[in-house]
Backbone as CSV, one residue per row, in Angstrom:
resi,resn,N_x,N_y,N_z,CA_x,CA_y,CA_z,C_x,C_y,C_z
1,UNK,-5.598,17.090,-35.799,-6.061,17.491,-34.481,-4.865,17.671,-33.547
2,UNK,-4.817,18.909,-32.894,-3.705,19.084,-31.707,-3.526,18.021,-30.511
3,UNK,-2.353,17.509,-30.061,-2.285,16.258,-29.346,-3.127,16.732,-28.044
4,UNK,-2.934,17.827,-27.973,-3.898,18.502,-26.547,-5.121,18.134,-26.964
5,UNK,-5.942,18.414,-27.529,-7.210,18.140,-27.914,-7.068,16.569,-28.150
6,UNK,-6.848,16.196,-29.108,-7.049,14.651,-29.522,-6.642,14.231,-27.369
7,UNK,-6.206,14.792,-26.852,-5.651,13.567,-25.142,-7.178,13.955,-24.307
8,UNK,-7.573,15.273,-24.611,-8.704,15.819,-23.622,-10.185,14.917,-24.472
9,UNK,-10.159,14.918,-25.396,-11.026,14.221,-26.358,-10.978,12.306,-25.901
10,UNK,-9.403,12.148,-26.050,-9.834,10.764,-25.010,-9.890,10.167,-24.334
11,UNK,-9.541,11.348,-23.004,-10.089,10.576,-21.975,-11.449,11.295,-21.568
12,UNK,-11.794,12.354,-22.364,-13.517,12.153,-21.917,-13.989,10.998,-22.385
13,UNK,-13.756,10.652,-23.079,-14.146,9.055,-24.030,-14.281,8.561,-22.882
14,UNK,-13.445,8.095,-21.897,-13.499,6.954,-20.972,-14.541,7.314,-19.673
15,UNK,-15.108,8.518,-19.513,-16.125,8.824,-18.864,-17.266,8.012,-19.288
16,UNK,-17.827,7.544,-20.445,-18.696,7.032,-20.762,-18.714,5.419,-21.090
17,UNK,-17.321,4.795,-20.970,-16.850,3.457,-20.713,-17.640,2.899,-20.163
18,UNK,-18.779,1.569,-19.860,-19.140,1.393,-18.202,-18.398,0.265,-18.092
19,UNK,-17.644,-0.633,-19.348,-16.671,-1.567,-18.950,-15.930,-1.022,-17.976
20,UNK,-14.886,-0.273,-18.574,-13.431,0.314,-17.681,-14.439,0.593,-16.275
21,UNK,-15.582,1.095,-15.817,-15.968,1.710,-14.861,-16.305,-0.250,-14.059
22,UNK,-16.761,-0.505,-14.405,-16.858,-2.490,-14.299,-15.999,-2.513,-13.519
23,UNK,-14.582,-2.875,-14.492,-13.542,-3.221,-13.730,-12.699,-2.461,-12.587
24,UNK,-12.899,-1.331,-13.030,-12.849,-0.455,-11.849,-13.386,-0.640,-10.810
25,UNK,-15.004,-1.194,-10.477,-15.482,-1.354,-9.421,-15.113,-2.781,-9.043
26,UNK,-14.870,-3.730,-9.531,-14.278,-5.360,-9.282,-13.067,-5.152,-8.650
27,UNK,-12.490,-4.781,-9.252,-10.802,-4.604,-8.820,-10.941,-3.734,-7.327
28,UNK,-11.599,-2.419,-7.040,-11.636,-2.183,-5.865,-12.317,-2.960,-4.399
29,UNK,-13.181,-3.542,-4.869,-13.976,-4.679,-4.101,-12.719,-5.760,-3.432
30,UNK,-11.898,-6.336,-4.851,-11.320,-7.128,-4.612,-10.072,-6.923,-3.746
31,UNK,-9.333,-5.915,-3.970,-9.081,-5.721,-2.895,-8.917,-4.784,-1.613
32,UNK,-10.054,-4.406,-1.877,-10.547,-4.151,-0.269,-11.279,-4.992,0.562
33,UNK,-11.816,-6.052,-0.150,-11.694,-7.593,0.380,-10.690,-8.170,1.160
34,UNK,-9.563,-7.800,-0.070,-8.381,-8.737,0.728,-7.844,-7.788,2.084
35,UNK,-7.679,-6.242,1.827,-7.142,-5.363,2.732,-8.144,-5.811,4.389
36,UNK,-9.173,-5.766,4.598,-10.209,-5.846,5.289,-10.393,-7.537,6.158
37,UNK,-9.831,-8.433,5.066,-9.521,-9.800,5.709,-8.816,-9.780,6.642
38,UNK,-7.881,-9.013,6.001,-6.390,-9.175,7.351,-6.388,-8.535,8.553
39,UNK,-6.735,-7.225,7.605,-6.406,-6.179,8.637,-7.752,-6.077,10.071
40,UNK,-9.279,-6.266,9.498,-10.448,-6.941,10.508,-10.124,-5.287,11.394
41,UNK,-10.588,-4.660,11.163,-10.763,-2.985,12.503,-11.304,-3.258,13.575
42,UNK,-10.799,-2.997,14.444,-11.272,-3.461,15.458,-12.033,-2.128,16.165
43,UNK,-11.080,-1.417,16.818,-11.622,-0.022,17.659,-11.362,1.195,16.374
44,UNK,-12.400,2.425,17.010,-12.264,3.411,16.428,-10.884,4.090,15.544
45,UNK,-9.980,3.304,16.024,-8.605,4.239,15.708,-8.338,3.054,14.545
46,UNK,-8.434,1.894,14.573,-8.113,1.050,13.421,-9.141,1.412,12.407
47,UNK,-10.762,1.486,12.742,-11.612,2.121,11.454,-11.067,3.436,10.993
48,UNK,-9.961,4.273,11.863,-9.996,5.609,10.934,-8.850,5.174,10.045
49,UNK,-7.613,4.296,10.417,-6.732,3.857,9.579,-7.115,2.999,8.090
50,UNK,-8.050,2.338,8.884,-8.600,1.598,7.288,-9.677,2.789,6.689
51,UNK,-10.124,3.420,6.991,-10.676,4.808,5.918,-9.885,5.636,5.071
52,UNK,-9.243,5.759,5.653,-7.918,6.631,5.138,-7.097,5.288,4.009
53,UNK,-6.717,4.010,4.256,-6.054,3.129,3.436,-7.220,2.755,2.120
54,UNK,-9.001,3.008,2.278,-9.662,2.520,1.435,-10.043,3.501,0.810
55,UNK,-9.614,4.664,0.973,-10.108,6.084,0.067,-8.684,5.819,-1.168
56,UNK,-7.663,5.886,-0.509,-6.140,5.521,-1.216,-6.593,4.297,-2.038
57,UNK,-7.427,3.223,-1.878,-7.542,2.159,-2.614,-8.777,2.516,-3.949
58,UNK,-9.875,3.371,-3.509,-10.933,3.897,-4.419,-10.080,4.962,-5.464
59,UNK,-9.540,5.698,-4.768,-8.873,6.902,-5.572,-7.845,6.402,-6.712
60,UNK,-7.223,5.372,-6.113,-6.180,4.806,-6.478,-6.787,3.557,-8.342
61,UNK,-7.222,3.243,-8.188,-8.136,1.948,-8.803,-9.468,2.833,-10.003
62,UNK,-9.940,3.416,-9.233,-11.241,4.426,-10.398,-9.888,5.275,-11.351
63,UNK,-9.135,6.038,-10.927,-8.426,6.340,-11.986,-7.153,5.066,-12.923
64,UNK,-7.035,4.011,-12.355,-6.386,3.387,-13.126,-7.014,2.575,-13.972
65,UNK,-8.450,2.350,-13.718,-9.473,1.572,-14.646,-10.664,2.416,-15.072
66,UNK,-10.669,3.624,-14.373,-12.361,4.538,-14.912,-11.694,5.752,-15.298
67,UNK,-11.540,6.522,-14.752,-11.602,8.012,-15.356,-9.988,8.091,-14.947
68,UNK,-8.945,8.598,-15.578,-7.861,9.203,-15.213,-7.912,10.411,-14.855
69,UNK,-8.216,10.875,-13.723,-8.046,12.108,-13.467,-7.114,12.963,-13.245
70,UNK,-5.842,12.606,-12.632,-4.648,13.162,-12.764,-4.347,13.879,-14.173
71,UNK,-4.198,12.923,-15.016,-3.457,13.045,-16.548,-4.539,14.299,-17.235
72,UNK,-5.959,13.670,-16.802,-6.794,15.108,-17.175,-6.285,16.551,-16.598
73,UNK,-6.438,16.544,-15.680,-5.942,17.809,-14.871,-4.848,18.200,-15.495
74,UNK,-3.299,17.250,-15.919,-2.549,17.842,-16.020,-2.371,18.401,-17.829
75,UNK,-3.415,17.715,-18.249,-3.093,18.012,-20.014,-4.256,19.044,-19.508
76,UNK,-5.459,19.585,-19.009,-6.333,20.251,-19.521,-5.759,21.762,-18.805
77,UNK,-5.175,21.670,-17.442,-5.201,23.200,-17.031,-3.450,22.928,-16.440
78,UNK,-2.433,22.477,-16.972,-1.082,22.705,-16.927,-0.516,22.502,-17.963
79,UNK,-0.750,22.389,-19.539,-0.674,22.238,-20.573,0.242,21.202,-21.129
80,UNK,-0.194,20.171,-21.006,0.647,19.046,-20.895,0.252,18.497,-21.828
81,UNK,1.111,18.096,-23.045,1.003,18.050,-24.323,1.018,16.335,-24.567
82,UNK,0.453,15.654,-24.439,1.199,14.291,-24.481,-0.030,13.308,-25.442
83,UNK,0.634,12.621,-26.443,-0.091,11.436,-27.048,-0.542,10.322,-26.202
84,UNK,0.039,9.867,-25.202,0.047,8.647,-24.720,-0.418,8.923,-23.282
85,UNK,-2.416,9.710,-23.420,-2.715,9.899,-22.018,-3.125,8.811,-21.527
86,UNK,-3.053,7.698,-22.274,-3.377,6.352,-21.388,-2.837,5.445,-20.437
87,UNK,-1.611,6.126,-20.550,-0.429,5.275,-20.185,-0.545,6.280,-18.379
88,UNK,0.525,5.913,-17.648,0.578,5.972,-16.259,0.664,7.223,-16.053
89,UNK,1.272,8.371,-14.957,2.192,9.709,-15.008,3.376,9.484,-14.943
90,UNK,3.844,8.499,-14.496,5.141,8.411,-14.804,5.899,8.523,-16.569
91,UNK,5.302,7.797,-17.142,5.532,7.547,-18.821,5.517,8.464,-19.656
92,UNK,3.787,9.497,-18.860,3.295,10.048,-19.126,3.993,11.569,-19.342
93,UNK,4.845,11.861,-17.839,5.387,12.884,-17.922,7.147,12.890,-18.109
94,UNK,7.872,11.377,-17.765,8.974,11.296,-18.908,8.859,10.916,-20.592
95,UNK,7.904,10.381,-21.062,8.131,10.831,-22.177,8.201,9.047,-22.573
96,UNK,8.266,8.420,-22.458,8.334,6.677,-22.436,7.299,5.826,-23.014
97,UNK,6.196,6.322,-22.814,5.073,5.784,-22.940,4.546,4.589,-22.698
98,UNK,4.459,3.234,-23.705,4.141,2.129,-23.255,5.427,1.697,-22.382
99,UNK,6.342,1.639,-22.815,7.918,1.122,-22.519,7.849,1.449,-21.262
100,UNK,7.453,2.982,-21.241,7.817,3.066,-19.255,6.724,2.995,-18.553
101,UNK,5.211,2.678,-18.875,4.302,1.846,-17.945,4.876,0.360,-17.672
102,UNK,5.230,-0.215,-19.033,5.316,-1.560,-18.603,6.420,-1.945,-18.259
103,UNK,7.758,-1.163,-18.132,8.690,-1.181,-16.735,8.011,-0.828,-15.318
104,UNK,7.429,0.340,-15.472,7.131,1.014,-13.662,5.893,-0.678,-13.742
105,UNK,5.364,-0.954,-14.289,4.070,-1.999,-13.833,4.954,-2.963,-12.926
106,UNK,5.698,-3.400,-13.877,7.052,-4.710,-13.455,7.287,-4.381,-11.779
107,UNK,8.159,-3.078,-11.868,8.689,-2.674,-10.726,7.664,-2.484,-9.444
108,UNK,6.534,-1.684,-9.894,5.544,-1.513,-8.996,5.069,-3.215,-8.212
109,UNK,4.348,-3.781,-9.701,4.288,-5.408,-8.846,5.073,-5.949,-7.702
110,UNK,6.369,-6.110,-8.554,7.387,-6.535,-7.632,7.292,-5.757,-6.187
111,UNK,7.203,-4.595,-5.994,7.390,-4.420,-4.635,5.985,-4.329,-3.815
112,UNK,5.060,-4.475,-4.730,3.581,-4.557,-3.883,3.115,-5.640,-3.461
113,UNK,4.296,-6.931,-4.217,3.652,-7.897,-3.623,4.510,-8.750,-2.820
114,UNK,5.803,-7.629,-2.314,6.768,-8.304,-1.046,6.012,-7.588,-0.032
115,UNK,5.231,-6.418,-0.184,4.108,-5.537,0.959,3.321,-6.579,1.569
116,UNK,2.598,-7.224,-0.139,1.207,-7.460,0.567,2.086,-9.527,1.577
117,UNK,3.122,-9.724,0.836,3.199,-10.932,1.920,4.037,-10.923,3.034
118,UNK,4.510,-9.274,3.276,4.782,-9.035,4.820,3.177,-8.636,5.146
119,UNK,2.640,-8.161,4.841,1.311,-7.510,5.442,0.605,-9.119,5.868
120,UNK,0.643,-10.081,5.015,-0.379,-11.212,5.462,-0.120,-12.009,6.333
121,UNK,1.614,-11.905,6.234,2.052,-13.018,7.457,2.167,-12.242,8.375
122,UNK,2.279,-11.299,8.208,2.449,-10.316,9.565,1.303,-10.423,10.921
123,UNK,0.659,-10.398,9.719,-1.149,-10.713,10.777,-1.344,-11.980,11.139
124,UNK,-1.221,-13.266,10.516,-0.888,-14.124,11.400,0.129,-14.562,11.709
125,UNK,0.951,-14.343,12.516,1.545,-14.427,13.404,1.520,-13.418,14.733
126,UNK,1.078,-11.847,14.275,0.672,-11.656,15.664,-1.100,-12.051,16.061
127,UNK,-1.746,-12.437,14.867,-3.108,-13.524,15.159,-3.253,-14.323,16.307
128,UNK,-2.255,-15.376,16.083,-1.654,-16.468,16.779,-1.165,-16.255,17.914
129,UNK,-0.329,-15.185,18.200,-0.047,-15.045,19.374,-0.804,-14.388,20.391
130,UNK,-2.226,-13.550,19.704,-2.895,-13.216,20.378,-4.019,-14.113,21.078
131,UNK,-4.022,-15.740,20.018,-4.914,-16.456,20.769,-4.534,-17.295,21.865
132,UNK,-2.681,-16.988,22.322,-2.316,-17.507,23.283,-1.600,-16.163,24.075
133,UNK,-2.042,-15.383,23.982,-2.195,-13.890,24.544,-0.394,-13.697,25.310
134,UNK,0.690,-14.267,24.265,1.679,-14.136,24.804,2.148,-12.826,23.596
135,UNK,2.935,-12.358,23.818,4.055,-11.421,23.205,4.984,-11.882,21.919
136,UNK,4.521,-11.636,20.793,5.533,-12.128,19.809,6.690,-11.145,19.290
137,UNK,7.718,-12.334,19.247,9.407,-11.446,18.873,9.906,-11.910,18.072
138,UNK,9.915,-13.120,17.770,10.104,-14.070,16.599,9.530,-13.730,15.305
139,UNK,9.908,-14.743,14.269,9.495,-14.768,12.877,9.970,-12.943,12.353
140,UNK,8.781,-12.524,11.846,8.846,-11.224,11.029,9.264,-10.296,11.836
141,UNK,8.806,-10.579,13.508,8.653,-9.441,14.638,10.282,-9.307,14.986
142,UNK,10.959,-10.194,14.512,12.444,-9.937,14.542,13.295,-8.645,14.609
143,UNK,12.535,-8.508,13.255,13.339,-7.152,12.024,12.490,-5.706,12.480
144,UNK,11.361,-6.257,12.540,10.457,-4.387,12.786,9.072,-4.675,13.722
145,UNK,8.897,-4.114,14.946,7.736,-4.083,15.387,6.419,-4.403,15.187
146,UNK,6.369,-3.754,13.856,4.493,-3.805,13.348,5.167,-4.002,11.712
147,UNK,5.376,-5.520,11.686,5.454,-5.837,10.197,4.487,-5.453,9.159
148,UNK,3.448,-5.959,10.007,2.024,-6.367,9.091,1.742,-4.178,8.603
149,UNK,2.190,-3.196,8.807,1.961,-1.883,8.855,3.260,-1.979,7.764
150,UNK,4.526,-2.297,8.057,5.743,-2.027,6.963,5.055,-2.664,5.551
151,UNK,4.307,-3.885,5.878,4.332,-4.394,4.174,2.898,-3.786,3.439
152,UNK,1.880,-3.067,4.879,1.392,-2.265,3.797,1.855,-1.042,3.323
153,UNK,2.462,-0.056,3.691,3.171,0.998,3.889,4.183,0.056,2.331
154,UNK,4.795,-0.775,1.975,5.129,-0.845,1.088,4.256,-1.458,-0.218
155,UNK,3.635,-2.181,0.171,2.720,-2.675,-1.219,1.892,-1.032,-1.596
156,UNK,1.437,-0.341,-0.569,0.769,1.120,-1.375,1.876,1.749,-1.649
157,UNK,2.903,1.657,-1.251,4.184,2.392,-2.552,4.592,1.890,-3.819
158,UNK,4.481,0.281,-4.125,4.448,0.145,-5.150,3.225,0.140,-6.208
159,UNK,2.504,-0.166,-5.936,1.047,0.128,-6.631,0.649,1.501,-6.565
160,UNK,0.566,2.508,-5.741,0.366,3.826,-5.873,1.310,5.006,-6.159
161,UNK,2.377,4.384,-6.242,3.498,5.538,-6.117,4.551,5.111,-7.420
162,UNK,4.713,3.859,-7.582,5.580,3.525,-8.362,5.425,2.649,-9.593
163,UNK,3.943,2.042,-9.871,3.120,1.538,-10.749,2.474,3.093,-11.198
164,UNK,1.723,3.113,-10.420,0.606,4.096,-10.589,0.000,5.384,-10.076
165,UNK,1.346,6.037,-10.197,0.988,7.552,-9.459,-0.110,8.331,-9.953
166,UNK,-0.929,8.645,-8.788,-1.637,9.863,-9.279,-2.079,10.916,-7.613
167,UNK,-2.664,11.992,-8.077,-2.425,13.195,-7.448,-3.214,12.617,-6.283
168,UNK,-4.199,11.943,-5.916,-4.305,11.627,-4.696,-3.864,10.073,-4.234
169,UNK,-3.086,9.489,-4.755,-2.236,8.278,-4.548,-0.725,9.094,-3.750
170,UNK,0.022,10.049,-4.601,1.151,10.340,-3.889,0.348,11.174,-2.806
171,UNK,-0.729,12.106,-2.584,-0.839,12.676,-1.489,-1.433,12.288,-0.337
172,UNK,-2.232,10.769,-0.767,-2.525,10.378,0.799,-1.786,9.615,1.497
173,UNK,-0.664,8.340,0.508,0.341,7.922,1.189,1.203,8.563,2.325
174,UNK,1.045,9.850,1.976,2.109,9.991,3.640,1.016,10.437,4.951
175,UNK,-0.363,10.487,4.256,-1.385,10.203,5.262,-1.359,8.797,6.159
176,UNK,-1.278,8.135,5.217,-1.269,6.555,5.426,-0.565,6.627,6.653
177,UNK,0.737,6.911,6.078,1.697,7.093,7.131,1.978,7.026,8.286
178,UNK,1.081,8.363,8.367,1.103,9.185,9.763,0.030,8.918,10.549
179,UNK,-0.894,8.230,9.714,-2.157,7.615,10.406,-1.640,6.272,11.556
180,UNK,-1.379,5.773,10.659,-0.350,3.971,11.016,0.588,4.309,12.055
181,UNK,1.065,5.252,12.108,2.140,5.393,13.138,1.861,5.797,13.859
182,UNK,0.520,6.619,14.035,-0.087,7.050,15.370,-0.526,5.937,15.911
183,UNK,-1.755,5.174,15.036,-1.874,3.801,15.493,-1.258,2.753,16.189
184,UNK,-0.158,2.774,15.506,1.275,1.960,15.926,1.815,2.553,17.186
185,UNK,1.829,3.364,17.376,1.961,4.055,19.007,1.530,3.678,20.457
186,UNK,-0.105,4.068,19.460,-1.299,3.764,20.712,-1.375,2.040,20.933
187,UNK,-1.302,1.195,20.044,-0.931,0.382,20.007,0.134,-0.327,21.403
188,UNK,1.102,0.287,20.987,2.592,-0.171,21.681,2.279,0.360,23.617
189,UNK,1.375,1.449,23.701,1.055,1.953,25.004,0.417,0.745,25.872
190,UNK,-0.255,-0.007,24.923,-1.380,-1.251,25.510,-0.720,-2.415,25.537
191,UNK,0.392,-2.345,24.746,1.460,-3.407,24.829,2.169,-3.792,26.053
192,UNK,2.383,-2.333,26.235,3.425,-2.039,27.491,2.726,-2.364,29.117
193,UNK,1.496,-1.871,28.670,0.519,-2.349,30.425,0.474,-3.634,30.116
194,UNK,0.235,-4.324,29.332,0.258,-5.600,29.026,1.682,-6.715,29.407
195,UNK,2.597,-5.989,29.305,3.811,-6.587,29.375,4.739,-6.288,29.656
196,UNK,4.893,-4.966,30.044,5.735,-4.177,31.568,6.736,-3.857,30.395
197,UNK,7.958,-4.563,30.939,9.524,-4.356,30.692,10.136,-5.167,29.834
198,UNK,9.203,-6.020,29.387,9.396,-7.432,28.337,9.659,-6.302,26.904
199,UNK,8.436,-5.387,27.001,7.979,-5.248,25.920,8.780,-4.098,25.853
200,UNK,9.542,-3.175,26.769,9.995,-1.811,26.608,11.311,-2.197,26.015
201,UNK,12.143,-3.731,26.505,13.186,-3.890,26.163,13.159,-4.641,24.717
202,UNK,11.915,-4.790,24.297,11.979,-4.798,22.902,11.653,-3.979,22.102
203,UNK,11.070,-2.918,22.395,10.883,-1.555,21.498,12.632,-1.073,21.539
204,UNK,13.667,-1.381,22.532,14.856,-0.596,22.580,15.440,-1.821,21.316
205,UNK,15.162,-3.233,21.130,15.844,-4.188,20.336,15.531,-4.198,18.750
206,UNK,14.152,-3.393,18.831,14.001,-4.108,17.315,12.888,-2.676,17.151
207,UNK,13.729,-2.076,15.486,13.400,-0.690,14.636,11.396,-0.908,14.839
208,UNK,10.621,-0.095,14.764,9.643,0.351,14.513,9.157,-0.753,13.330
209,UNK,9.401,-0.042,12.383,8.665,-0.260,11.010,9.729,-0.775,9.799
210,UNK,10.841,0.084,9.904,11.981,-0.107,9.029,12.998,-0.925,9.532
211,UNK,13.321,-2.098,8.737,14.688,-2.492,9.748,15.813,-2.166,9.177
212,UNK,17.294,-3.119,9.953,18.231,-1.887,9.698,18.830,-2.677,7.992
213,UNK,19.149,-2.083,7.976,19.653,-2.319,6.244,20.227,-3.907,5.900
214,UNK,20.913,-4.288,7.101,21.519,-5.521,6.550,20.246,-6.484,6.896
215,UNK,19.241,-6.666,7.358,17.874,-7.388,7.984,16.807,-7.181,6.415
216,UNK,17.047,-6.242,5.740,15.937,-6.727,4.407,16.181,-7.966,3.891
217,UNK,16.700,-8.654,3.379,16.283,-9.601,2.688,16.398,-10.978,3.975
218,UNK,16.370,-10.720,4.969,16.195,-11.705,5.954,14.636,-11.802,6.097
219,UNK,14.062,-10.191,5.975,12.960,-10.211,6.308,11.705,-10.297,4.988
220,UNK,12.543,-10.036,3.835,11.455,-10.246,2.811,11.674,-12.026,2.823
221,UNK,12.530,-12.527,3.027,12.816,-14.464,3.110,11.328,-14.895,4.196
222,UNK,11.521,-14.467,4.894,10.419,-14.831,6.260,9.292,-14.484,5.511
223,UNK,8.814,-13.577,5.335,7.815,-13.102,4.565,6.880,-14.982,3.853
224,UNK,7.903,-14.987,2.912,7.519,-16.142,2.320,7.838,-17.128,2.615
225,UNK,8.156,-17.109,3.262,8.320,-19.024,4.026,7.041,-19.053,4.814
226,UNK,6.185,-18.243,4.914,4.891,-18.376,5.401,4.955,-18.619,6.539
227,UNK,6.174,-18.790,7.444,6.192,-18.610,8.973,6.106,-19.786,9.858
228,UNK,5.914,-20.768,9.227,5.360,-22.548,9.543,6.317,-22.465,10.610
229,UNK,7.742,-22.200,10.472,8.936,-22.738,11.846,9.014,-22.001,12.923
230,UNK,8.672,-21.090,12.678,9.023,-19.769,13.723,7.471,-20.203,14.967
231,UNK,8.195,-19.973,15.870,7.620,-20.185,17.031,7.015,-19.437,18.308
232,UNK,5.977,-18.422,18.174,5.607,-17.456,19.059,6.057,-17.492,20.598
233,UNK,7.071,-16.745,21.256,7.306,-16.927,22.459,6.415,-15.766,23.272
């Protein structure tokens, strides 16, 4: 049987899986559980950000446990010849197969889950400071403005982009993006009536989202120290 046929042959197979489709639906639950804990939407503009982050999480998750749709598309109508359609697109389209899923998995982990523990401490600590309705600069807020936005903005790069690319994983991430940073804007406007000149002379002190190069591993350290010392001013 031609490897084209024998790859289109199995992943229709997995259309009729309802395990893989199972875990597919567990795994998205789970975390859009966790995404939804933290993150809690508040006004219209945070529900359109978390729509846009939970389509990226459905899209993302049904093809890595139910149907691969990418790898279909690309073996059935770009003629993409490959034995090993089970494996990721990365593997898939260098040529690696298990070897280079279960490097990109490694790599992907690793950086999805320095995301997800800037994303968790991120939120409480500006939590906390919102229940004493002062201005936080300390801890994570050091290095970048809207932490809790950098470590998701990085955990969906490693899980969608660098674990597990597929055609609507790389194309809504820079949705994500641009969503979050509008957010992050409107955000900073309410900051500012809130806190005049406190807050303008810290948008001039400390990067957005990215900090500056020598501040990463200060700020992935904070991350996990879970924040216990740092002190909301």
């Amino acid at each position: 049987m031609p490897r084209s046929i024998y790859a289109t042959s199995t992943i229709d197979a997995s259309l009729t899986n309802p395990a893989a489709w199972g875990l597919a639906l567990i795994v998205i639950v789970v975390v859009s559980w966790f995404f939804y804990r933290y993150f809690a939407p508040d006004s219209w503009r945070e529900w359109v950000g978390a729509g846009v982050v939970q389509a990226f999480i459905i899209a993302l998750y049904a093809e890595m446990y139910g149907f691969p749709l990418t790898i279909y598309l690309l073996v059935r109508f770009f003629g993409l010849d490959r034995e090993y359609v089970s494996t990721n697109l990365w593997s898939t389209l260098v040529g690696f197969g298990e070897t280079g899923m279960f490097v990109s998995m490694l790599l992907g982990y690793a950086v999805a889950f320095v995301g997800i523990g800037l994303f968790a401490q991120g939120w409480r600590q500006v939590y906390r400071a919102r229940q004493d309705d002062q201005l936080v600069t300390d801890g994570l807020y050091r290095y970048v403005r809207h932490p809790q936005y950098t470590g998701l903005f990085i955990a969906l790069f490693g899980e969608g982009i660098i674990h597990w690319p597929t055609i609507f994983s790389v194309g809504l991430f820079p949705l994500v993006v641009v969503v979050f940073t509008w957010l992050a804007r409107r955000e900073e406007l309410d900051m500012i009536d809130q806190f005049g000149e406190g807050y303008r002379t810290y948008q001039r002190r400390v990067p957005m989202f990215i900090p500056r190069w020598e501040q990463w591993r200060s700020l992935v350290a904070e991350s996990r120290s879970g924040g216990d010392d740092s002190e909301d001013t």
